[in-house]
C-alpha positions as CSV (number, residue, x, y, z in Angstrom):
1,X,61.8,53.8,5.9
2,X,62.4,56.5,8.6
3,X,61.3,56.2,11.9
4,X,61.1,59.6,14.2
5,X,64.1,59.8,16.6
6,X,62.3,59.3,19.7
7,X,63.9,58.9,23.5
8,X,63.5,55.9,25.2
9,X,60.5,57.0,27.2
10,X,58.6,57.9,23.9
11,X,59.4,55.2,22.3
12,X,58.3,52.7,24.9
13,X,55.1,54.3,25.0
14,X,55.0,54.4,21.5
15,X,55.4,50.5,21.8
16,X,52.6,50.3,24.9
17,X,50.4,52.1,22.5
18,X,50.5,49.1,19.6
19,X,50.6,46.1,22.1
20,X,47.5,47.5,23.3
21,X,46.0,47.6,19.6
22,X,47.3,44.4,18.6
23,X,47.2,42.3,22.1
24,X,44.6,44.1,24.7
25,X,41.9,41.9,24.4
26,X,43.6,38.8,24.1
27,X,46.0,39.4,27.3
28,X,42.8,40.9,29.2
29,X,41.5,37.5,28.5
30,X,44.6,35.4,29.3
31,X,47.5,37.6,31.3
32,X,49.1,34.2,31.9
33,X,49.7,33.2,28.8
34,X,50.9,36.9,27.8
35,X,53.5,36.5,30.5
36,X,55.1,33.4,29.0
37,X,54.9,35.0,25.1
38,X,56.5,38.2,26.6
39,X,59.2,36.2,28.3
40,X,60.1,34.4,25.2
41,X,60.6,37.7,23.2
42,X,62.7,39.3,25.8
43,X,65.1,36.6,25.6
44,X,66.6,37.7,22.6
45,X,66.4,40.3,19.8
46,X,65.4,38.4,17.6
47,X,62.8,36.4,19.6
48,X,61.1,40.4,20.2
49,X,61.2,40.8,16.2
50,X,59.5,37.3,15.9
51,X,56.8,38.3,18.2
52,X,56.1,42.3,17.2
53,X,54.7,42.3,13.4
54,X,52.5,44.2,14.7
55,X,55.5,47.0,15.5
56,X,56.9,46.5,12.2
57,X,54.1,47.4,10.5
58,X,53.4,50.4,12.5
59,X,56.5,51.6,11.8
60,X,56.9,51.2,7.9
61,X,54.7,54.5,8.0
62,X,55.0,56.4,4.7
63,X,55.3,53.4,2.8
64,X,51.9,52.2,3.1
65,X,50.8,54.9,1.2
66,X,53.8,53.7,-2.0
67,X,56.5,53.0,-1.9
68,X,59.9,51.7,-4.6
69,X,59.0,48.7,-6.3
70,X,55.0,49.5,-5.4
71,X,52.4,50.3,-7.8
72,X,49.0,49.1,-8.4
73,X,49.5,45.7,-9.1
74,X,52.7,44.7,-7.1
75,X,50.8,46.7,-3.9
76,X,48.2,43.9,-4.1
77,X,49.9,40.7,-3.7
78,X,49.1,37.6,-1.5
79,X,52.2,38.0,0.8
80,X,53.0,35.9,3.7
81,X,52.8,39.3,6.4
82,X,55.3,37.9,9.0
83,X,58.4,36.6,7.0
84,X,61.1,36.2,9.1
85,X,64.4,34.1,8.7
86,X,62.7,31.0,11.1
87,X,59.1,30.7,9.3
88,X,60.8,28.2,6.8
89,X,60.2,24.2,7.2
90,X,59.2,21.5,6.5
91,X,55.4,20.0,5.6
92,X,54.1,16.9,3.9
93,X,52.2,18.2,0.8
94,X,48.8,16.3,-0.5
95,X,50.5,14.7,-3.0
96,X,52.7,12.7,0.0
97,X,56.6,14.6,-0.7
98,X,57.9,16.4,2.2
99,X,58.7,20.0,0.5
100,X,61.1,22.7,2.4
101,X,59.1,25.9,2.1
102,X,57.7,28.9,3.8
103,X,55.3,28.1,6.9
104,X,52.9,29.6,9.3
105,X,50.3,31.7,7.3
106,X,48.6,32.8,10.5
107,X,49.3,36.9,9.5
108,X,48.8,36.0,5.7
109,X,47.3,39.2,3.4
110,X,47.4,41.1,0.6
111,X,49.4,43.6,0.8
112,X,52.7,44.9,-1.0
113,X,55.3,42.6,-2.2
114,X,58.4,44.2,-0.3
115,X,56.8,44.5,2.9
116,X,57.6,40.4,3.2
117,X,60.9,41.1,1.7
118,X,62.3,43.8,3.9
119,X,60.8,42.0,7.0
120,X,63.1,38.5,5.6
121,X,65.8,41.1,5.0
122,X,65.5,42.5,8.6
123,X,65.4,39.0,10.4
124,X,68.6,38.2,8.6
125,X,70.4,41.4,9.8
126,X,69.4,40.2,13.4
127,X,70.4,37.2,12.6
128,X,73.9,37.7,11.2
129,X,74.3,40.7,14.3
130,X,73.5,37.8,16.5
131,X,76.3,35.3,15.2
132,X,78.6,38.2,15.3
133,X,79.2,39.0,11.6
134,X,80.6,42.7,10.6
135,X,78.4,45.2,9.0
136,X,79.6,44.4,5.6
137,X,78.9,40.4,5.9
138,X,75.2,41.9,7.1
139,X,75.5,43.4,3.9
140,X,76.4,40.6,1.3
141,X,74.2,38.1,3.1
142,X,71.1,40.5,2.6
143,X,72.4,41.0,-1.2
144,X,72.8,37.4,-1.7
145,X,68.6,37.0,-0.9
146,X,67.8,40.1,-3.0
147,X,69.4,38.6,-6.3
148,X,68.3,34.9,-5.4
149,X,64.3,36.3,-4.9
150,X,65.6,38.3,-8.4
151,X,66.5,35.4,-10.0
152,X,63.8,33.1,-9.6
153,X,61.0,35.5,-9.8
154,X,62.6,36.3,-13.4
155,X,62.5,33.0,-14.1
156,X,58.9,32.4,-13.3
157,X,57.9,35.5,-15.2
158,X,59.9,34.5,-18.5
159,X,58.0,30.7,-18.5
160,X,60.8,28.5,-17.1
161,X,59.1,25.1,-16.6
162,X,58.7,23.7,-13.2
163,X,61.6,21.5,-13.6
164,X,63.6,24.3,-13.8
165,X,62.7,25.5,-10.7
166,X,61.7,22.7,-8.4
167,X,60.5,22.5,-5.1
168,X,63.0,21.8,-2.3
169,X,62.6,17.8,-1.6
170,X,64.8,15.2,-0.5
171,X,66.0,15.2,-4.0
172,X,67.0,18.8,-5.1
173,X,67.6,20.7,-1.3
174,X,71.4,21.0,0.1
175,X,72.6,21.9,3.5
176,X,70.9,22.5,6.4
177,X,67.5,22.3,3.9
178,X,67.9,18.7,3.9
179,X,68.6,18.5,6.8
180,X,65.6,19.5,8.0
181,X,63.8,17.5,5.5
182,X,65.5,14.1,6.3
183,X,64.4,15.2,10.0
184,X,61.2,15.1,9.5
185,X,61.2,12.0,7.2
186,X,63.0,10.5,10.1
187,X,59.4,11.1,12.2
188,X,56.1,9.1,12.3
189,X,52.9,9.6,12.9
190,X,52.7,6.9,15.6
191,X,56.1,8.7,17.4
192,X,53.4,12.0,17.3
193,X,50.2,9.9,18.2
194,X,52.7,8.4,21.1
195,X,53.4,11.8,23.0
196,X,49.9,13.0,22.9
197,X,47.7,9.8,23.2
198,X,47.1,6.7,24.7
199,X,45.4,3.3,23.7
200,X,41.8,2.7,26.5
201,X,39.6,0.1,25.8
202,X,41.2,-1.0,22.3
203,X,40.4,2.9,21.2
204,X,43.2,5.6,21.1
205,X,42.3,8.5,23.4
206,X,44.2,11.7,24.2
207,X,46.6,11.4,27.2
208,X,45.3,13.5,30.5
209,X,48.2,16.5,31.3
210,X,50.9,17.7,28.4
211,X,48.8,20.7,28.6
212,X,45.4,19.2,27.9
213,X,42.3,20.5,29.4
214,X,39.2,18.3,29.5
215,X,36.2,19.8,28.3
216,X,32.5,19.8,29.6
217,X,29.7,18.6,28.0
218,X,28.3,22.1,26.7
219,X,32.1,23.1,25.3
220,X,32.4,19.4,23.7
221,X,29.2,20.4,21.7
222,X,29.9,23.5,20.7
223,X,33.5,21.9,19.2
224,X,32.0,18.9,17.9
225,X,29.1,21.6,15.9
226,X,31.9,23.8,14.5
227,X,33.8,20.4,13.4
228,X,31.0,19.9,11.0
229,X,31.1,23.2,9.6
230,X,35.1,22.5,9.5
231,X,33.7,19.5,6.9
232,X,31.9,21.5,4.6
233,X,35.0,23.6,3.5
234,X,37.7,21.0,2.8
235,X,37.7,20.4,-1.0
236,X,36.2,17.5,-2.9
237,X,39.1,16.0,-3.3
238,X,40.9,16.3,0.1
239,X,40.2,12.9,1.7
240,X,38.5,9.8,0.1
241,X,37.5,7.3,3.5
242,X,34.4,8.4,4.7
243,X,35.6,7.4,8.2
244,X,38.3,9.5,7.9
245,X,36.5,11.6,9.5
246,X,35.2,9.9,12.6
247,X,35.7,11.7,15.8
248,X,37.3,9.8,18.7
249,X,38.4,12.4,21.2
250,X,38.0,15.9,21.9
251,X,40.5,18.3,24.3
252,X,41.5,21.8,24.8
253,X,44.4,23.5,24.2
254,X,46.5,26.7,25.5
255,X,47.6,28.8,23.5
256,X,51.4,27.8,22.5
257,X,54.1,29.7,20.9
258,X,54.6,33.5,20.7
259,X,52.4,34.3,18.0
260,X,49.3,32.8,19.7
261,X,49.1,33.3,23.4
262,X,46.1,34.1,24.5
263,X,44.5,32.0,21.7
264,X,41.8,29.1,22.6
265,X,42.5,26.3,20.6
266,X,41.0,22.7,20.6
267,X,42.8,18.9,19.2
268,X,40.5,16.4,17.7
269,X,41.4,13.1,17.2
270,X,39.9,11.0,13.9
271,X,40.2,7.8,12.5
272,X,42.4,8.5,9.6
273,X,42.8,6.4,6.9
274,X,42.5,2.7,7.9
275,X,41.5,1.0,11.1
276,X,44.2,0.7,12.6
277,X,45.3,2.8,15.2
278,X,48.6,3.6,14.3
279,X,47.3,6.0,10.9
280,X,44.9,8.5,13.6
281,X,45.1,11.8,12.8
282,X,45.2,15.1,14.8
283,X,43.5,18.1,14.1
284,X,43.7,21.4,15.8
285,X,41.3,24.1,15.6
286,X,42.4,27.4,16.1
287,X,40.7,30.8,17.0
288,X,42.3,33.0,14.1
289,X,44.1,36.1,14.6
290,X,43.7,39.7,12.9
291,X,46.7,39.9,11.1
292,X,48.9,42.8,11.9
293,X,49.5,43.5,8.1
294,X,45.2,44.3,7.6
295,X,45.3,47.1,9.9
296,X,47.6,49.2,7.5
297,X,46.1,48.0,4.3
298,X,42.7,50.2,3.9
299,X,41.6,48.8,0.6
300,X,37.6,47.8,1.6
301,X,37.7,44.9,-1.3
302,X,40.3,42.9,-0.1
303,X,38.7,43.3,3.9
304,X,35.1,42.3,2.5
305,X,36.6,39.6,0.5
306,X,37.1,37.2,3.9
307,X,34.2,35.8,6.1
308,X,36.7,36.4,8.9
309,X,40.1,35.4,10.1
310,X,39.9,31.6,9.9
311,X,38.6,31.6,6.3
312,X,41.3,34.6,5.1
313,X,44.3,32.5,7.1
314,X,42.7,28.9,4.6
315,X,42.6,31.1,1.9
316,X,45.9,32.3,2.0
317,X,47.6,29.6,2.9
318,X,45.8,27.7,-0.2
319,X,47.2,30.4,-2.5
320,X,50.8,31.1,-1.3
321,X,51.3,26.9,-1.1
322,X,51.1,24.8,-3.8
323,X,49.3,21.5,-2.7
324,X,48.5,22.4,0.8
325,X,47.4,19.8,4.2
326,X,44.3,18.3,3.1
327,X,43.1,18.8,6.2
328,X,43.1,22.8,6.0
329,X,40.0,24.5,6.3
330,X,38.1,27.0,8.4
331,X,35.1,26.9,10.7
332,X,33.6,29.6,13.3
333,X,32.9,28.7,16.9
334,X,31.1,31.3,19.3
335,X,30.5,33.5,16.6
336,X,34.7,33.6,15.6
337,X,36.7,32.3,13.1
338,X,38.7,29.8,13.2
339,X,41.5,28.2,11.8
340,X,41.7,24.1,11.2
341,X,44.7,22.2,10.2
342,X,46.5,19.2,10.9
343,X,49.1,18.6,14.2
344,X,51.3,17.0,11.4
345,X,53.7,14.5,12.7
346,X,56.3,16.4,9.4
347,X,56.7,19.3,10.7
348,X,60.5,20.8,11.2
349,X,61.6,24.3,11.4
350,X,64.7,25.4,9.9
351,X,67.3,25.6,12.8
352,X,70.0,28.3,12.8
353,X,71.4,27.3,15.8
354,X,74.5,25.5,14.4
355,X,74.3,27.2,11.2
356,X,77.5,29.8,11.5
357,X,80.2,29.4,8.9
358,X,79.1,32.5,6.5
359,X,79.5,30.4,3.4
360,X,76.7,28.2,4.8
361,X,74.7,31.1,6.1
362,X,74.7,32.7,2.4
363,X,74.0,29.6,0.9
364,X,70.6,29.1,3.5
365,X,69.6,33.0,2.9
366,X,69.9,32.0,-1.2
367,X,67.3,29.4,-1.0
368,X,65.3,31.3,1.1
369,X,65.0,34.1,-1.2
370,X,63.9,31.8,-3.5
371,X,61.1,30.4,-1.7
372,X,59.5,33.4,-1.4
373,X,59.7,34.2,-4.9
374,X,58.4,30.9,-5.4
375,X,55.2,31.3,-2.9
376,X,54.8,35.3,-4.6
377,X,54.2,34.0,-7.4
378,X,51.7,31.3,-6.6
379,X,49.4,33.4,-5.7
380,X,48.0,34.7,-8.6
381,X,45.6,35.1,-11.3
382,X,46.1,31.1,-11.5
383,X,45.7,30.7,-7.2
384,X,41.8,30.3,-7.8
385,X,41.1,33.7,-6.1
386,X,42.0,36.2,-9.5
387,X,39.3,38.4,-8.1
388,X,42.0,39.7,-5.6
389,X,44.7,39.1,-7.5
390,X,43.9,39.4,-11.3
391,X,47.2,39.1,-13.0
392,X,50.2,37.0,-13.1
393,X,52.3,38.5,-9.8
394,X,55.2,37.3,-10.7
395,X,55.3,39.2,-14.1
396,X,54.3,42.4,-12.2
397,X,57.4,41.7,-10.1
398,X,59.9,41.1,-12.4
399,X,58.8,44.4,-14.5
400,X,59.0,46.3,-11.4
401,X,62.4,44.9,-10.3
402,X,63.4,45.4,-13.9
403,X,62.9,49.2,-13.7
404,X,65.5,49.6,-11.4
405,X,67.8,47.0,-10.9
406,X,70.4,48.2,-8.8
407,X,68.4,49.6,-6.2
408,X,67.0,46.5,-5.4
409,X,69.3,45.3,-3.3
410,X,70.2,48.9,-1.9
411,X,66.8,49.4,-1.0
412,X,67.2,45.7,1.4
413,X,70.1,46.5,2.2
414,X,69.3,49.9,3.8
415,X,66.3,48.4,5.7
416,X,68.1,45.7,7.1
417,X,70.6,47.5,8.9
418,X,68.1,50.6,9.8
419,X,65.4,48.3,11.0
420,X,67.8,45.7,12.9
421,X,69.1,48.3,14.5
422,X,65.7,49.9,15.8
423,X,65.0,46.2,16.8
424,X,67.5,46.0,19.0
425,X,67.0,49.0,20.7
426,X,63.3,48.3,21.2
427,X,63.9,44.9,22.7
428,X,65.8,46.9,25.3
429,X,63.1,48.9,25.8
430,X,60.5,46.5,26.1
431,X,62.8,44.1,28.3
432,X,62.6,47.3,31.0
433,X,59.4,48.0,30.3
434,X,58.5,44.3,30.9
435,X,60.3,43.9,34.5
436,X,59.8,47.1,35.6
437,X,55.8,46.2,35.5
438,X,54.8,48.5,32.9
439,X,53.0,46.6,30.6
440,X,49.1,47.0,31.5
441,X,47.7,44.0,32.5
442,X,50.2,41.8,33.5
């Protein structure tokens, strides 16, 4: 990757230019909530890196067009499209194990394999430049995830049986991985359905405030109408009580987190599995985002492929996780997609917050090269979807890898530093840009 030696000014407008793309109709709709997700991101480097995939892509420039590594069948892979070192925890899968594994498929695509990679390798540079490690441990950390994604994408591609490479569980994750898994086993559903609901009239209801917005009549229609299309696309087998189903309460939402401000979003809450009130279950539904990864992927097939944002965000999700929420499916309201998914009461995120001694750090980056090689190869001719994706991905992988071994790892490496170091610099940029009142809009 090169990216033109700009100045400051330049580049800041350079920047102005893609929010605009990515965010102008959202933060012309919601300047509020644009305030808070632009506040977040100037609070670190990192946090502007987390919120600015639509940047990254702008800038990997030549290499949409090929790239090392890239040909026809490793340019066309399901990839996650905004892999960064803190999209990694925990979930409850449908078959009831909480698994360790790459989350948030809100920019999911299909796109080139190394375009995750280098934006995992980045996010670790920023990382390790954060927690003050030299150039050189930069180096070996991003080395260490280039030969763990190596290994265990060989080992897919040469037929190693699943219990060769198992998920991360409560049985087979180490360190800070389980961790975070015996976190979230240490959670409930009734400590969720507790901070977000109360019991009126011998029925659970949602609580008033915590950022809830009651809805009128006319809006509790229109959500209760896209609810049943919601129905129609979970699979046969997702959930067996009828009255699962049932609808008990209806709110709003703001937009929360830095990838979706600006974003209307609604909770339902249904009956869950028994009668009692403790098993409820909350479900969120979503207006889906155009992910930043489509608008520098011109192939028409994989565009046309998706009824629109909610049912390519399912879709992906379904083939980059093996035995997704049950509850994940799509629906449109207003004439827009939308995503639908569970609030699950499992979720943690990997926290690197007191993960500093470098052994430990190397040992975290390992496993999280391996997860990705694990959700690349998936998604596949196998995923369900082989109209996209027609071969075996991980096979395509491996042989590409295979051609050149050693540049591999060079080729991370040289991104990491390169691109952590433009990441930097632009969240100094944008932090002056930001308080100087030069965003439009705000």
């Amino acid at each position: 990757m090169s990216v033109p030696q700009l100045s400051d000014e330049q580049r800041g407008d350079e920047i102005l230019a893609v929010f605009d793309t990515a965010f102008g109709e959202l933060l012309a709709a919601d300047p509020a909530a644009f305030r808070v997700k632009f506040r977040k991101m100037a609070a670190s480097a990192f946090a502007f890196y987390r919120g600015t995939a639509c940047l990254f892509y702008h800038d990997l420039g030549q290499e949409r067009r090929g790239g090392p590594y890239l040909d026809e069948r490793t340019s066309r892979v399901w990839i996650h499209g905004d892999l960064h070192a803190e999209n990694f925890g925990t979930y409850m899968d449908s078959q009831g194990r909480l698994i360790f594994n790459v989350n948030d498929f809100d920019e999911a695509y299909v796109g080139p394999f190394t375009w995750d990679l280098k934006r995992l390798a980045a996010s670790v540079a920023l990382i390790g430049y954060a927690k003050a490690l030299s150039d050189e441990q930069i180096t070996e950390l991003v080395r260490v995830l280039g030969a763990a994604y190596r290994e265990r994408i060989h080992a897919l591609a040469t037929g190693a049986k699943s219990d060769e490479v198992p998920p991360f569980t409560l049985d087979t994750a180490q360190g800070p991985l389980l961790d975070a898994l015996r976190d979230a086993r240490s959670l409930t559903r009734f400590g969720l359905l507790d901070s977000m609901t109360e019991i009126r009239d011998f029925e659970r209801r949602f609580a008033p405030g915590g950022g809830s917005i009651e809805l009128d009549a006319a809006t509790r229609y229109k959500v209760l109408a896209a609810f049943d299309g919601y129905l129609e696309t979970l699979p046969e087998s997702s959930l067996t009580r009828p009255d699962s189903y049932r609808v008990k309460d209806v709110v709003g939402r703001r937009g929360i987190g830095i990838g979706s401000a600006g974003l209307p979003s609604y909770n339902i809450l249904l009956e869950g599995a028994t009668d009692a009130l403790e098993n409820d279950v909350v479900i969120y539904i979503k207006q889906a985002q155009t992910p930043a990864v489509s608008r520098h992927v011109t192939d028409a097939a994989i565009r046309d492929y998706f009824q629109h944002e909610g049912h390519r965000t399912v879709i992906s999700q379904r083939a980059l996780q093996a035995h997704a929420d049950p509850w994940l499916g799509w629906t449109e309201l207003d004439g827009t997609g939308q995503l639908v998914a569970e609030v699950s009461p499992y979720a943690v995120d990997l926290d690197w917050g007191d993960i500093d001694d470098l052994e430990e750090i190397a040992a975290v980056v390992a496993d999280l090269g391996r997860s990705t090689a694990t959700m690349h190869a998936a998604a596949d001719d196998e995923s369900g979807h082989s109209e996209l994706v027609p071969f075996s991905t991980e096979r395509a992988i491996d042989a590409a890898i295979a051609a050149d071994e050693d540049g591999f790892g060079d080729l991370l490496v040289g991104f990491a530093h390169e691109y952590g170091a433009r990441a930097r610099a632009d969240h100094q940029i944008f932090v002056d840009l930001f308080r100087n009142g030069r965003i439009p809009g705000l």
